[in-house]
PAKOLKOL-670979 format. One record per residue (C-alpha): residue number from 1; residue in one letter; chain; x, y, z. Coordinates in Angstrom, 3 decimals, padded with zeros to 6 digits. Example, Ala and Ser with C-alpha at 12.3 -4.5 7.8 and 13.67 -1.06 7.14 Angstrom:
<pts>
<pt 1; 'A'; 'A'; <012.300; -004.500; 007.800>>,
<pt 2; 'S'; 'A'; <013.670; -001.060; 007.140>>,
</pts>
This chain:
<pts>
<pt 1; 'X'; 'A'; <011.334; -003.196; -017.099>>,
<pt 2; 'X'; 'A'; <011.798; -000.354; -014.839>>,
<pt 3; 'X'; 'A'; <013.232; -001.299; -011.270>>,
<pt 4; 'X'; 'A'; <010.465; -000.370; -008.466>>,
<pt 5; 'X'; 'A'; <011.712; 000.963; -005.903>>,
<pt 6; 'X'; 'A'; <011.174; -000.867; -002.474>>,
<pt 7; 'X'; 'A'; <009.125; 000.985; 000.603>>,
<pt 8; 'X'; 'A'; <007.895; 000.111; 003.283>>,
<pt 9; 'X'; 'A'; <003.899; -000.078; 003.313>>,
<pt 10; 'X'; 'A'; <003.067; -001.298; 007.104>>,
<pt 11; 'X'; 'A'; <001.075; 001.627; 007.599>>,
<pt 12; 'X'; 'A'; <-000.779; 003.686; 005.376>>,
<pt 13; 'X'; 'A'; <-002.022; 006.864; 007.073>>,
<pt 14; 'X'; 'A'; <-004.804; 008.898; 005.349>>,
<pt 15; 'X'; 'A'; <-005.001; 012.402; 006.015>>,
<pt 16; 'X'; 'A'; <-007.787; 014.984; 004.641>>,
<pt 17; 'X'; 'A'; <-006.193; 017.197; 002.035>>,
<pt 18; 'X'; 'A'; <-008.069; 019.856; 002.820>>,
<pt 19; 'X'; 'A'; <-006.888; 019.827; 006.698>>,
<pt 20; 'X'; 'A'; <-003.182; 021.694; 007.422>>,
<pt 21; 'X'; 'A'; <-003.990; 020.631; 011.004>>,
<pt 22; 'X'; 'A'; <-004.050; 016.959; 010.119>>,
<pt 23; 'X'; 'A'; <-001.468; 017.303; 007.208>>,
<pt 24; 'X'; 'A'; <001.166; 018.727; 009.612>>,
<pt 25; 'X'; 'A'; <000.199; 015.412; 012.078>>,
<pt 26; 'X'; 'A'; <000.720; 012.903; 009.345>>,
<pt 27; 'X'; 'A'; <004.134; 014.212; 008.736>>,
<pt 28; 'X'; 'A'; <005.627; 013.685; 011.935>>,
<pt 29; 'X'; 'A'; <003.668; 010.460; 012.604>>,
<pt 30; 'X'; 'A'; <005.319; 006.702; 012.732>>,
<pt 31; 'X'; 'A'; <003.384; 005.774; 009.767>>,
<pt 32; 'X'; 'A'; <005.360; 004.448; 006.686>>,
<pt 33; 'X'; 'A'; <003.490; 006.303; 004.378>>,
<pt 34; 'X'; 'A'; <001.150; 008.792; 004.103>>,
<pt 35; 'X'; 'A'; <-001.536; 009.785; 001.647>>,
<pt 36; 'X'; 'A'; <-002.929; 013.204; 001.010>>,
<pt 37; 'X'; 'A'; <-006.298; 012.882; 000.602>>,
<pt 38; 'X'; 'A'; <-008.007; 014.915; -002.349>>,
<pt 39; 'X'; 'A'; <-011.121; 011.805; -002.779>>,
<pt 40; 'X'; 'A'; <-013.481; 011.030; -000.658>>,
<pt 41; 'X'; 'A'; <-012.326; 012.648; 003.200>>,
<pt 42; 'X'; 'A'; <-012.443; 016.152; 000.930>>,
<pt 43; 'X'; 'A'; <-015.957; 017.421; -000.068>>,
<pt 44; 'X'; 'A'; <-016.326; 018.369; -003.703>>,
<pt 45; 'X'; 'A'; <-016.496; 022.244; -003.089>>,
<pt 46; 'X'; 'A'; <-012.665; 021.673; -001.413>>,
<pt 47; 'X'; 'A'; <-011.178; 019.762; -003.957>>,
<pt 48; 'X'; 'A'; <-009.734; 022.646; -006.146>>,
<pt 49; 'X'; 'A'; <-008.459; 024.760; -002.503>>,
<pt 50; 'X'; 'A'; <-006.981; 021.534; -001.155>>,
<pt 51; 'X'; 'A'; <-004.589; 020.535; -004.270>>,
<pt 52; 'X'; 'A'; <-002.642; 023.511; -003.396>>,
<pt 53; 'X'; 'A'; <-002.580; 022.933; 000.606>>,
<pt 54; 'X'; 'A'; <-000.929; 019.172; -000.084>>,
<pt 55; 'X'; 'A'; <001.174; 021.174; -002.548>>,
<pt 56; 'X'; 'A'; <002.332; 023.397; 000.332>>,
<pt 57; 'X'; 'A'; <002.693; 020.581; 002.729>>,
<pt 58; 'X'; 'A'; <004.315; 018.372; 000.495>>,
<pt 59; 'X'; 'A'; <006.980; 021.273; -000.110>>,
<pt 60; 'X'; 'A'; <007.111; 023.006; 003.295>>,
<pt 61; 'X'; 'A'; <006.906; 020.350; 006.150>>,
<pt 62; 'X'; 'A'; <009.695; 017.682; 007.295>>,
<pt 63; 'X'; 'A'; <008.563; 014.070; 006.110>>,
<pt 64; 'X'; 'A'; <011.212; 012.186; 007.276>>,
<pt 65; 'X'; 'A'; <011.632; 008.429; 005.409>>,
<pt 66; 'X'; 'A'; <007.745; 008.616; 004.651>>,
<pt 67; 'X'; 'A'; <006.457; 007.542; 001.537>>,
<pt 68; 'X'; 'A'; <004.638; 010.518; 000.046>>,
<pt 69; 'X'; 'A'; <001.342; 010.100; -001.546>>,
<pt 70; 'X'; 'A'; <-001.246; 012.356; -003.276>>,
<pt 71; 'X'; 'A'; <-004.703; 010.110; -003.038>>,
<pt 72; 'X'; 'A'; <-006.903; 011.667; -006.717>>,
<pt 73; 'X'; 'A'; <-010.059; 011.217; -007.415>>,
<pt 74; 'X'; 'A'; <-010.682; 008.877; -009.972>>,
<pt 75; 'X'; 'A'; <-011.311; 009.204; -013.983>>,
<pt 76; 'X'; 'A'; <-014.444; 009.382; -014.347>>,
<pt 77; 'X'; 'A'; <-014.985; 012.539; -012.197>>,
<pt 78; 'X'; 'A'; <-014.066; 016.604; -013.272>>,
<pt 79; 'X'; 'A'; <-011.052; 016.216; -010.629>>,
<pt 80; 'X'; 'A'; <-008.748; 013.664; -011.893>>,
<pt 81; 'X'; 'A'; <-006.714; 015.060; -014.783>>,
<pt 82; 'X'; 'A'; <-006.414; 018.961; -012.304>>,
<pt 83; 'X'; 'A'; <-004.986; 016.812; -009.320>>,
<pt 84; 'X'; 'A'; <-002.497; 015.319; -011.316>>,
<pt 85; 'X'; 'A'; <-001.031; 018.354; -013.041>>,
<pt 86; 'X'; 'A'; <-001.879; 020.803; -010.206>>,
<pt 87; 'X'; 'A'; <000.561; 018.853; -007.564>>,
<pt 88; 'X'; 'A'; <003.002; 017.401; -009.444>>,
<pt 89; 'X'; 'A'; <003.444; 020.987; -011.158>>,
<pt 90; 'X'; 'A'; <003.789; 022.466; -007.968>>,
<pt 91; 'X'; 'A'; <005.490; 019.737; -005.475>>,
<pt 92; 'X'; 'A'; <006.188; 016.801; -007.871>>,
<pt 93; 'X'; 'A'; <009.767; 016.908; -006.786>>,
<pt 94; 'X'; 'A'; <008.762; 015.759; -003.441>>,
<pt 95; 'X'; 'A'; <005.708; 013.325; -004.262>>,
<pt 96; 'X'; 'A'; <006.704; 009.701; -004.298>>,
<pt 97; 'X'; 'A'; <003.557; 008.071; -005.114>>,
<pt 98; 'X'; 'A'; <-000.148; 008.685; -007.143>>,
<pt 99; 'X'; 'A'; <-002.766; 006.806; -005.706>>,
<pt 100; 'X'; 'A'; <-005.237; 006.468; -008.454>>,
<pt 101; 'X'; 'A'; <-009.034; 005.891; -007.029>>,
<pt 102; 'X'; 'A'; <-011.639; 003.445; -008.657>>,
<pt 103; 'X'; 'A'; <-010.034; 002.360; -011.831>>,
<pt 104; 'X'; 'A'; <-012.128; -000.061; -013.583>>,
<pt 105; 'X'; 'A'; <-009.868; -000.884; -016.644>>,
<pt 106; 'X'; 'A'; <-006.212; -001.267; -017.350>>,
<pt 107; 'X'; 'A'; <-006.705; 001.777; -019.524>>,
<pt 108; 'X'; 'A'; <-007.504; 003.734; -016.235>>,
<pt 109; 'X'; 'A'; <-003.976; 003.277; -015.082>>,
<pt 110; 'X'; 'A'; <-002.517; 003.757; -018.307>>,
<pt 111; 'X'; 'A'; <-004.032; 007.458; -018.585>>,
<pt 112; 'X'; 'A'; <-002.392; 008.422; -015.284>>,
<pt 113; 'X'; 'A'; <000.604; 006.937; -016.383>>,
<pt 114; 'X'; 'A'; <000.912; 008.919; -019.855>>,
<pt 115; 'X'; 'A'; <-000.029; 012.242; -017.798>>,
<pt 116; 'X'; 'A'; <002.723; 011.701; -015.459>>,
<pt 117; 'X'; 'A'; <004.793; 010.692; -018.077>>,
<pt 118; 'X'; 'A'; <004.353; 014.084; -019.828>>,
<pt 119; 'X'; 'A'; <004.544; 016.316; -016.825>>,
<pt 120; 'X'; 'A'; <008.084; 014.376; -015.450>>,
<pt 121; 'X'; 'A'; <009.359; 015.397; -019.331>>,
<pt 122; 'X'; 'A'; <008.164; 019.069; -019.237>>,
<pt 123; 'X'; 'A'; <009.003; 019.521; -015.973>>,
<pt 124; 'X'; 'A'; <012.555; 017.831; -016.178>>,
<pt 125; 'X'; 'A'; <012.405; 016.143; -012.940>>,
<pt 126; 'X'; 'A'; <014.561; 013.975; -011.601>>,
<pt 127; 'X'; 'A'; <012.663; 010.992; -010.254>>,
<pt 128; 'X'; 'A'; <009.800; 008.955; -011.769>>,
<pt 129; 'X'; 'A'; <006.485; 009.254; -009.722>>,
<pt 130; 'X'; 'A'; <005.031; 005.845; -009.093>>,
<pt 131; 'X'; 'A'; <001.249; 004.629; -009.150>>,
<pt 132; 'X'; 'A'; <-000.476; 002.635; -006.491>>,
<pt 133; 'X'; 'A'; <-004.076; 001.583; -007.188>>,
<pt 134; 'X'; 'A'; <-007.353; 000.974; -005.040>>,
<pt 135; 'X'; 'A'; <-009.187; -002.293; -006.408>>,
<pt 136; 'X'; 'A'; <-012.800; -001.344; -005.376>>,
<pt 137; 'X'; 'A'; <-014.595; -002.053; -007.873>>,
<pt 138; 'X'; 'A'; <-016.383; -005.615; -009.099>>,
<pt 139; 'X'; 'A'; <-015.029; -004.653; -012.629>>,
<pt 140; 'X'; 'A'; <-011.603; -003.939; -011.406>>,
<pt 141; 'X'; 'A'; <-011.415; -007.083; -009.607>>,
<pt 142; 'X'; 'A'; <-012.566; -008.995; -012.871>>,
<pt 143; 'X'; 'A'; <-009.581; -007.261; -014.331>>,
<pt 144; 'X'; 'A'; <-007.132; -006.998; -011.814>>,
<pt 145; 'X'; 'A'; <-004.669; -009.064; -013.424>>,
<pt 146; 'X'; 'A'; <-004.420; -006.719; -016.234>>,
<pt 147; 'X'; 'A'; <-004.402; -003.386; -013.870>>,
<pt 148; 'X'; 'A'; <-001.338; -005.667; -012.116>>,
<pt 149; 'X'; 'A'; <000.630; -005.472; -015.422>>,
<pt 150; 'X'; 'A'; <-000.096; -002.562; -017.362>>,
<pt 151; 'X'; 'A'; <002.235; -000.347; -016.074>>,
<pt 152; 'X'; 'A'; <005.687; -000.190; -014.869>>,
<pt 153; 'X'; 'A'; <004.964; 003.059; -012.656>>,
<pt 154; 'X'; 'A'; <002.723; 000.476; -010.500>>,
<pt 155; 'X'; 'A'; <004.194; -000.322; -006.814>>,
<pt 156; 'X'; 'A'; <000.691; -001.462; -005.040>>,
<pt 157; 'X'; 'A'; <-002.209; -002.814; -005.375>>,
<pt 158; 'X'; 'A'; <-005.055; -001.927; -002.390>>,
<pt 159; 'X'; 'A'; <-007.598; -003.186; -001.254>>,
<pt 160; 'X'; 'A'; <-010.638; -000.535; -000.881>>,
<pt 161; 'X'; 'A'; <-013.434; -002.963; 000.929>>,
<pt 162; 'X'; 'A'; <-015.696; -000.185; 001.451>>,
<pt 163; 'X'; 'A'; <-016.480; 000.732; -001.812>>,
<pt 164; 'X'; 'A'; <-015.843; -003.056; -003.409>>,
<pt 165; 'X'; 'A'; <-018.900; -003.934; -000.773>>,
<pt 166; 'X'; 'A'; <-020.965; -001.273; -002.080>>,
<pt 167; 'X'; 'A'; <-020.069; -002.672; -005.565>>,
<pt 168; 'X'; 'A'; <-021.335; -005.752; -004.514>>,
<pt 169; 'X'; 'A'; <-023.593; -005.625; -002.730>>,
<pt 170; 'X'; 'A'; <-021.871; -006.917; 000.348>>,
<pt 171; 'X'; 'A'; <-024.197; -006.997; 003.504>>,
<pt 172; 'X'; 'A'; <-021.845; -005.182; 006.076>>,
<pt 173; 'X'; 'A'; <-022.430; -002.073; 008.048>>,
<pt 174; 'X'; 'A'; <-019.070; -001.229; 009.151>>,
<pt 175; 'X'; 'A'; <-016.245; -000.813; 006.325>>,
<pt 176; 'X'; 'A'; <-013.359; -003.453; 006.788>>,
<pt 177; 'X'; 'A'; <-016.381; -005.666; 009.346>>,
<pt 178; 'X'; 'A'; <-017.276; -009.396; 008.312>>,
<pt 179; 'X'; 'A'; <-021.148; -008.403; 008.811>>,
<pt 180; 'X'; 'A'; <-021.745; -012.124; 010.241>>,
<pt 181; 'X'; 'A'; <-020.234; -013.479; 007.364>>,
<pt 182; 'X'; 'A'; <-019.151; -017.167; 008.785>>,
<pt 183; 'X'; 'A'; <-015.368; -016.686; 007.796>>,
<pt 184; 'X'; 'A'; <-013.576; -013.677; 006.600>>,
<pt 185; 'X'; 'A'; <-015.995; -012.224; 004.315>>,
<pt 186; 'X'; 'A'; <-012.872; -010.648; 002.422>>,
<pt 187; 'X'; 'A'; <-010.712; -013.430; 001.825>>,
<pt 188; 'X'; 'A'; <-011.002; -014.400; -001.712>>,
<pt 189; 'X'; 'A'; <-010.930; -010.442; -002.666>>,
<pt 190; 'X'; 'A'; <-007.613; -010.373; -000.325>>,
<pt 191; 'X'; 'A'; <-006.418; -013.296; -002.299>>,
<pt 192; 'X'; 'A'; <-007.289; -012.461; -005.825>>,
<pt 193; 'X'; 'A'; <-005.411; -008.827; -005.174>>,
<pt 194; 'X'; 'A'; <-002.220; -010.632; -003.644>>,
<pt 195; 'X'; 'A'; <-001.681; -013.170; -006.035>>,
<pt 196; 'X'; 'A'; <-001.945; -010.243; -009.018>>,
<pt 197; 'X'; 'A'; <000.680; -008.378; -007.257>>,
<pt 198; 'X'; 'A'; <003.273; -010.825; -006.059>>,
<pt 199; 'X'; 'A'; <003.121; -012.306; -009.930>>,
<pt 200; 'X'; 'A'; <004.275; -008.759; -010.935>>,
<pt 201; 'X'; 'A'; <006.459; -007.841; -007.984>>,
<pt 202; 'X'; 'A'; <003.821; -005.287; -006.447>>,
<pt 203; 'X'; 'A'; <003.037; -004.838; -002.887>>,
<pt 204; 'X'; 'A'; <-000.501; -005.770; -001.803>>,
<pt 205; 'X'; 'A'; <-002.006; -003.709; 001.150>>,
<pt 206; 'X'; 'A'; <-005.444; -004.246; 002.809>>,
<pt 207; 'X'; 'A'; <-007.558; -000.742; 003.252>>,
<pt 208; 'X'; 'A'; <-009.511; 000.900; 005.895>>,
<pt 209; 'X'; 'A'; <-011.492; -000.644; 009.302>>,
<pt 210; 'X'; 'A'; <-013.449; 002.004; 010.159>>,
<pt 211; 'X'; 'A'; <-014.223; 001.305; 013.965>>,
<pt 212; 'X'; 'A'; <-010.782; 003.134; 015.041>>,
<pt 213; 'X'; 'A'; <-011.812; 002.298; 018.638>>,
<pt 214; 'X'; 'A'; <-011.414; -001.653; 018.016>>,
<pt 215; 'X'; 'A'; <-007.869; -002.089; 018.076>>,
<pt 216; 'X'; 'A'; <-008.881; -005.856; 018.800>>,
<pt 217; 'X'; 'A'; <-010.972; -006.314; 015.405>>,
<pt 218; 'X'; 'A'; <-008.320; -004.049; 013.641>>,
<pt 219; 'X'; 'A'; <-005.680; -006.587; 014.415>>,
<pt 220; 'X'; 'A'; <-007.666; -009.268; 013.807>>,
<pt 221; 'X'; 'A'; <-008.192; -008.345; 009.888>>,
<pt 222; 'X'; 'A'; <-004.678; -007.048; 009.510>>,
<pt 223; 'X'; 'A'; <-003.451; -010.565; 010.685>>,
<pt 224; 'X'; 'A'; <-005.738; -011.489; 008.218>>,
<pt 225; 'X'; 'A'; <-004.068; -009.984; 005.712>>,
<pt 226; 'X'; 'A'; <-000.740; -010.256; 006.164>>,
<pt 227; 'X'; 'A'; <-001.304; -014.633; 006.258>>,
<pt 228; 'X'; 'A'; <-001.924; -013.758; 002.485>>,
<pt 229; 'X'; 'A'; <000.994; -012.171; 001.707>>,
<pt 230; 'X'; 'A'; <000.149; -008.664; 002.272>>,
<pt 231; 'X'; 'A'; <002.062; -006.057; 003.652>>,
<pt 232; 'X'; 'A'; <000.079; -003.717; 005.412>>,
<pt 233; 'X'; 'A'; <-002.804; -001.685; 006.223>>,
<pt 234; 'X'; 'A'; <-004.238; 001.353; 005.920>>,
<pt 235; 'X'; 'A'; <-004.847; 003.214; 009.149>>,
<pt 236; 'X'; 'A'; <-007.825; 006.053; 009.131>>,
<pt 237; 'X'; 'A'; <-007.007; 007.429; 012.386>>,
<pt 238; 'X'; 'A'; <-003.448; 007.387; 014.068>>,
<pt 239; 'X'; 'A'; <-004.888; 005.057; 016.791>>,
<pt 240; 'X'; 'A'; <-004.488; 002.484; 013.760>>,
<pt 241; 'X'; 'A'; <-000.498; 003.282; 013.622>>,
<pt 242; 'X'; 'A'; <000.707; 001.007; 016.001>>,
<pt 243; 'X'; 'A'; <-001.027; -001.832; 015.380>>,
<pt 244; 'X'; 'A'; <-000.557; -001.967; 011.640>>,
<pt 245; 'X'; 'A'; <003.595; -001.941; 012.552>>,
<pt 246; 'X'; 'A'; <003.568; -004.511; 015.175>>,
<pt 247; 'X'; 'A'; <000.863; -007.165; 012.894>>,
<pt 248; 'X'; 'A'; <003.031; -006.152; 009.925>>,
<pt 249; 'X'; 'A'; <006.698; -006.512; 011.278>>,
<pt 250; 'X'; 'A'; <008.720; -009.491; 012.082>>,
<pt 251; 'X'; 'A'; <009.778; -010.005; 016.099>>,
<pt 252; 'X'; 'A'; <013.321; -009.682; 016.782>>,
<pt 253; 'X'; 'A'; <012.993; -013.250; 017.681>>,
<pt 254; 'X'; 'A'; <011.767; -013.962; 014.063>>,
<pt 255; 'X'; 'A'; <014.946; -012.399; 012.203>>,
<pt 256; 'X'; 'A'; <017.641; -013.446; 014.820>>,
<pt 257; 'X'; 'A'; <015.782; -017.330; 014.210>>,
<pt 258; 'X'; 'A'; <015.612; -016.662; 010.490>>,
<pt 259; 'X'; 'A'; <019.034; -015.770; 010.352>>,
<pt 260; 'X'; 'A'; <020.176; -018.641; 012.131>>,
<pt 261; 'X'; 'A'; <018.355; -020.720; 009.213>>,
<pt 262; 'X'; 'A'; <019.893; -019.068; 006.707>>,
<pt 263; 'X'; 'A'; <023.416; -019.193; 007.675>>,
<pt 264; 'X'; 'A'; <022.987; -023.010; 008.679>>,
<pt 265; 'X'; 'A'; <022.177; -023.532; 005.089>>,
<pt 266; 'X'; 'A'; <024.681; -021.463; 003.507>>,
<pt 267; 'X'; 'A'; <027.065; -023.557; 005.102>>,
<pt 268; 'X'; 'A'; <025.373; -027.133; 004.586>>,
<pt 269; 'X'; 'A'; <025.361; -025.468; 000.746>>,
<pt 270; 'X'; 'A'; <028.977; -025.046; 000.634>>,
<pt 271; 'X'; 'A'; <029.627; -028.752; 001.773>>,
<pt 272; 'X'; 'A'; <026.924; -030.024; -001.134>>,
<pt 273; 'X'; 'A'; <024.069; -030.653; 000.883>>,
<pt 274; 'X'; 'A'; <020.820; -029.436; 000.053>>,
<pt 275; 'X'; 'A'; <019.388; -029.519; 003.496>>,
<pt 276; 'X'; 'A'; <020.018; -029.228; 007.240>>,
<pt 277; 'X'; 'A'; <018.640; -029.675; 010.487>>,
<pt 278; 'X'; 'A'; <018.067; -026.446; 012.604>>,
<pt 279; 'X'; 'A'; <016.604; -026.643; 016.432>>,
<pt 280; 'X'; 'A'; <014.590; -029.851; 015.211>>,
<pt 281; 'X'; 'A'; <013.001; -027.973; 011.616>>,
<pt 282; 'X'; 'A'; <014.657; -029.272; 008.110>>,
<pt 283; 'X'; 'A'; <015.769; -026.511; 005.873>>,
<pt 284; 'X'; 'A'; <015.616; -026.546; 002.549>>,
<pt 285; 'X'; 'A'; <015.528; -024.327; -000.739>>,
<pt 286; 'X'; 'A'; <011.401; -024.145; -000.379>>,
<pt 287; 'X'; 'A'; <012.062; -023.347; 003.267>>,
<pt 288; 'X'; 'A'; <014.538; -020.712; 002.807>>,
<pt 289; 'X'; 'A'; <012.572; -019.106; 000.360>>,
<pt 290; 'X'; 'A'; <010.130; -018.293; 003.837>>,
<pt 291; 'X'; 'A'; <012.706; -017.583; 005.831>>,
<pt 292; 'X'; 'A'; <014.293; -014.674; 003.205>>,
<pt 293; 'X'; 'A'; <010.662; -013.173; 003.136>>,
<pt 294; 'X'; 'A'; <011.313; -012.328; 006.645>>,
<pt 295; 'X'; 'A'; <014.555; -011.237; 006.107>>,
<pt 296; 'X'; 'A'; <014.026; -009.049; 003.316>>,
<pt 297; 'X'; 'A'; <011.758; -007.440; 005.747>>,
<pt 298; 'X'; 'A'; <013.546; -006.716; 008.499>>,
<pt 299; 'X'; 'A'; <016.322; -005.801; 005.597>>,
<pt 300; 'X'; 'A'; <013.702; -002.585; 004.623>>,
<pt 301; 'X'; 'A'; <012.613; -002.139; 007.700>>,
<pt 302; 'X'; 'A'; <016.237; -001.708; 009.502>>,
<pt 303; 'X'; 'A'; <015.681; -004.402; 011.831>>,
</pts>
């Protein structure tokens, strides 16, 4: 199997397609990634205009270490198949990442994958275009194990609670809110989407909170999140930035204890033990499996 490459995903950063203004901001923003939208922040009458302006921007302006994403609209519309050949004709070279909308089937993600397949051949370019997918959908969440493994272009799975509630029938009024629910309202979804990913080496990623002006209730659901294994969040507003790297990134206190651990049991290791004491916690192989998931973290992140 293909090797995925590793990114960092703390902060996802939409940005209307359709907007130079607000294309031009995302590029020199501290987000980790940013995605070009071309679904639902761009009204159908844009669509066809605002392929070429992410084309443009994708080509023309400085985006740093970002991860570079085109967000399409999804299969079932007149859109889908013209955003994929329409930017990755014109800036493919400097696109890291599809982000394939509602996909209700395996088969969804395979069609995007065969496209992008064909264009990479025709237009002889040098790196493979990866495919990160919203689960939003009842149906897709019924087959999310199967989205998880049907391609090798896949790097993420997403969670898109706005539409999944609509899907559902969710009683909430505010996208990413619990709507009274006693408990997070989201947490099996959250699960079921993590648990498909990490069996298949994806990232998982939690999507939007839509009351930018709640940095409290923001953090609250990205701590959420990342408890279940997720890596980050998607942030609708640059407000959301911030928060999304500090929830999503290990103190300096973390790594400089985990590395402690580790080298403590590297060196028990090399004596035959298969456990040691550090500051008063045992270490052993389960425990150093926790303490190299920070690691590998501050590893991508530079830390």
């Amino acid at each position: 199997m293909t090797r995925r490459p590793r990114r960092l995903r703390r902060s996802q950063l939409s940005v209307p397609g359709s907007s130079e203004k607000m294309l031009r901001n995302g590029a020199v923003s501290n987000a980790d990634h940013v995605f070009c939208d071309l679904e639902d922040a761009v009204a159908p009458s844009a669509k066809v205009e605002a392929r070429d302006r992410i084309a443009w921007a994708l080509n023309t302006l400085d985006w740093g270490k970002k991860t570079r994403c085109v967000r399409i609209n999804d299969v079932t519309t007149e859109w889908c198949h013209g955003d994929i050949i329409t930017v990755v004709e014109k800036a493919g070279a400097n696109l890291d990442t599809i982000m394939l909308t509602k996909p209700y089937i395996a088969a969804d993600v395979v069609f995007v994958d065969r496209l992008l397949g064909q264009l990479e051949k025709r237009l002889k370019l040098q790196r493979r275009i990866g495919i990160e997918v919203l689960i939003e959908e009842v149906e897709a969440m019924e087959n999310v194990k199967e989205i998880a493994r049907c391609s090798d272009r896949l790097e993420a799975l997403i969670f898109g609670m706005g539409d999944y509630s609509g899907s559902q029938g969710i009683d909430t009024r505010e996208i990413g809110g619990t709507g009274g629910y006693p408990g997070d309202i989201f947490h099996y979804a959250r699960f079921r989407i993590t648990t498909a990913a990490r069996a298949t080496g994806l990232d998982a990623v939690d999507g939007p909170y839509a009351n930018f002006r709640n940095e409290q209730g923001y953090r609250a659901e990205a701590k959420r999140a990342r408890a279940l294994g997720m890596v980050g969040k998607w942030a609708i507003h640059p407000s959301q930035i911030a928060p999304a790297l500090d929830v999503f990134s290990p103190s300096t206190e973390d790594v400089a204890r985990a590395r402690k651990m580790e080298a403590a049991y590297k060196a028990a290791e090399a004596q035959g033990l298969g456990a040691v004491q550090v500051d008063g916690v045992m270490i052993d192989v389960a425990v150093l499996r926790l303490v190299r998931n920070t690691l590998n973290k501050a590893d991508l992140i530079g830390m």
